[in-house]
N, C-alpha and C positions, 0 to 999 in steps of 0.2 A: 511278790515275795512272801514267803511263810513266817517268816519272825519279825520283831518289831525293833526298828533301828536301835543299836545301844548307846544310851548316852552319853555321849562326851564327858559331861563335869561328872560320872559316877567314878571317873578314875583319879580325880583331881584327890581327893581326899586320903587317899593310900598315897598319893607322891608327896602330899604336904607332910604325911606320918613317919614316909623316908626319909623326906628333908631336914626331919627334926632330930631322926635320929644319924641324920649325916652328920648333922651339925654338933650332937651332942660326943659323936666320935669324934670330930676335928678340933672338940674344945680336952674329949677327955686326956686323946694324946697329946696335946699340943701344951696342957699346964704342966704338965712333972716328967712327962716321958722323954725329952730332952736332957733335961737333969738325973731323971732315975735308971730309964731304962735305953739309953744311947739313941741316936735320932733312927738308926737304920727302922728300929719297931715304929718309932715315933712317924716316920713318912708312911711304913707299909699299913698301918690301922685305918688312917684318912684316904691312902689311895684306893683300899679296898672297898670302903664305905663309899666314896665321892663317885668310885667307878659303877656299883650298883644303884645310885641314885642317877647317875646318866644314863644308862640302861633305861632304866624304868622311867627318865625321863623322852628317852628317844622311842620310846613304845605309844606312848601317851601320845606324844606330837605327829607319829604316823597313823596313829589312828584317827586323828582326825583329817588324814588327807584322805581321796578318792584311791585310798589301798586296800578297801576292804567295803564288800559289795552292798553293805545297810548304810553309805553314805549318804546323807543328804541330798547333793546334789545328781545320784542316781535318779531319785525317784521319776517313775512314769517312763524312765529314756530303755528302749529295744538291749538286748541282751547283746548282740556285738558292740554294741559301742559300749555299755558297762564291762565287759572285758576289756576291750581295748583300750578303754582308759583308766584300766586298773593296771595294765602292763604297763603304756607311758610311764603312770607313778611310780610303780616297781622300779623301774630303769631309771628316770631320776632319782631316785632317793640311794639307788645302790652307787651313784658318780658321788651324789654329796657325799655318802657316810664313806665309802674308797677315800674318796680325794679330802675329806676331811680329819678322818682318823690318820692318814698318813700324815698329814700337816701336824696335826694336833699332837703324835707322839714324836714327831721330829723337835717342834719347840720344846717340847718335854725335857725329852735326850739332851736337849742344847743349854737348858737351864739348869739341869742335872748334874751337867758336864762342868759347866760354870760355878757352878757352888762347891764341888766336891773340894777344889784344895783348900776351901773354908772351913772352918766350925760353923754347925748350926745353925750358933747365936751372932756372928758375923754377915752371914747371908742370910738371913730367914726370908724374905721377898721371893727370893731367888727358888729356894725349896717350897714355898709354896706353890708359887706359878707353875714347876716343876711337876708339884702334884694335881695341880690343876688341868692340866696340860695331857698329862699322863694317863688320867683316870677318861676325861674323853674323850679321850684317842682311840683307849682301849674301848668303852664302848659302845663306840660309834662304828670299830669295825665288827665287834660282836652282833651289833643287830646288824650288819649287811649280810654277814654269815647266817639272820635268819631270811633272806633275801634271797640267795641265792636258788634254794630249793624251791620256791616259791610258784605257783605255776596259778596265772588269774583264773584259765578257765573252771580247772577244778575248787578253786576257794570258792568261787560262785555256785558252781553244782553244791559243795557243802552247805552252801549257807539257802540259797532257794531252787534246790534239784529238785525233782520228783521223787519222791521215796520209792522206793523197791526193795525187793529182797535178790541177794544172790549167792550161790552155792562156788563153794570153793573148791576147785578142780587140783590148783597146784598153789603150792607156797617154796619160793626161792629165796632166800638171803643171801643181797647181794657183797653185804659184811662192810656196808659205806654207812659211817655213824654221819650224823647230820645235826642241827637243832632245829627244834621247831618256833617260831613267834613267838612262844613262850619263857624259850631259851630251856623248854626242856630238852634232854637228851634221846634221842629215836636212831633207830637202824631203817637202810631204804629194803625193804620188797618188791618183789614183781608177784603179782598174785594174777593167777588166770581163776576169770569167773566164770561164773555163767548166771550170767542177767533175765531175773525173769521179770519182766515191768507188769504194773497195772493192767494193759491192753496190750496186746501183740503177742508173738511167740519169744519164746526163751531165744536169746544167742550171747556167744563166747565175745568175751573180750581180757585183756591182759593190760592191767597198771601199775604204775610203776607209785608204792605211794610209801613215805615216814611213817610209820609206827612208834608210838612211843614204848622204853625200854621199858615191859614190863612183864611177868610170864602168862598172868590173867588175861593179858588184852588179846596176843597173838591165837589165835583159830585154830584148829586142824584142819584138816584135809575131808571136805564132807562138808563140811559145819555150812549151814545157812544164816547167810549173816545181812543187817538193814545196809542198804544203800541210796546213795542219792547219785541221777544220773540227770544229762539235759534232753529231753526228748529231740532236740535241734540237732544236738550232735551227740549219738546216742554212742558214740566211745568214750565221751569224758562220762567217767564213774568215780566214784568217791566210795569207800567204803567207812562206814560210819562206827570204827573199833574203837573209839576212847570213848568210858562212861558218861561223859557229857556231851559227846557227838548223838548218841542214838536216841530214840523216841524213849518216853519212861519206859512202855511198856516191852521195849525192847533190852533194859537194863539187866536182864539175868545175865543165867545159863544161856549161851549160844543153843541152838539146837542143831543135832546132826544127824 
């Protein structure tokens, strides 16, 4: 592999940053917004906070399973089976967050439902579990939505492909928005290249890959652009368009 596995604990310290500032949103609504400002704001300021600290707690937690190819337990094992056991995880994790987000917003709803002919200050147990319930429902099916698009062979070509270069013959937008792992926002393409590797001759190949929305990143028509491909299976290509996918010295100006 070409890069150096990333640490686990370096993510811990931005989720404890979150947490603090979950927590400092669930105290700020929860002292006067009741009384000041009606509960409806008082639920949605913690649900929105609790929901992106689940999020960012459910990124953390997959990242330390075998979902992403500088795993640990990788190391030394042949390249089909680090695919193939990066699919397995893929497909379990997308049953848990499914089957879990559903639960999780169904008790939500049901706590929600239960407290409504209340006041507030009557049921507050009830509103909170409510929010509790709510907020990881909703982010447990948000990261499956970054699941879905998710394809092992190509995460792996990204992370230790062979570098190459290849020239862009076509560009289609299929007009299907998607998220990335990130939870940023990307449109899907089909791009037809043409792969010129290291050793060998040039040949065509067409992928289907997320681009993130942005107008700098997408290529024209011509443009040669870095790639990582598996010499094994010389159709999975990756093309390497977001600023921190490419080599430094491939950070400019595309060239065409």
């Amino acid at each position: 592999m070409d890069r150096q596995p990333m640490p686990a604990q370096g993510h811990w310290p931005a989720l404890a940053a979150l947490g603090c500032l979950n927590l400092l949103c669930i105290g700020f609504a929860g002292v006067g917004s009741i009384r000041f400002w009606g509960w409806p704001l008082s639920f949605g300021v913690p649900l929105f906070s609790q929901a992106l600290f689940f999020m960012a707690f459910c990124y953390v937690l997959a990242r330390r399973t075998p979902l992403y190819p500088d795993h640990p337990s990788f190391a030394h094992s042949p390249l089909i089976t680090i695919i193939a056991q990066m699919e397995r995880t893929r497909r379990r994790l997308l049953v848990v967050d499914l089957a879990g987000g559903g639960i999780a917003v169904s008790l939500g709803l049901s706590f929600l439902v239960a407290a409504s002919p209340h006041t507030p200050g009557e049921r507050p147990l009830l509103l909170v579990m409510a929010n509790i319930m709510l907020a990881l429902g909703f982010a447990l099916l948000a990261h499956s939505a970054t699941l879905f698009p998710r394809r092992s062979a190509y995460e792996y070509a990204r992370y230790a492909g062979t570098p190459a270069k290849a020239r862009i013959l076509k560009v289609t937008n299929t007009g299907i928005g998607r998220r990335l792992p990130t939870y940023d926002s990307a449109r899907l393409y089909h791009l037809d290249l043409e792969v010129m590797p290291p050793a060998g001759a040039a040949y065509p190949v067409t992928i289907r890959q997320l681009i993130r929305r942005h107008p700098s990143i997408m290529p024209a028509v011509g443009a040669v652009i870095p790639v990582k491909y598996l010499p094994e299976q010389p159709q999975v290509v990756v093309a390497l368009l977001n600023p921190e996918d490419r080599p430094p010295d491939d950070r400019g100006i595309l060239k065409g």
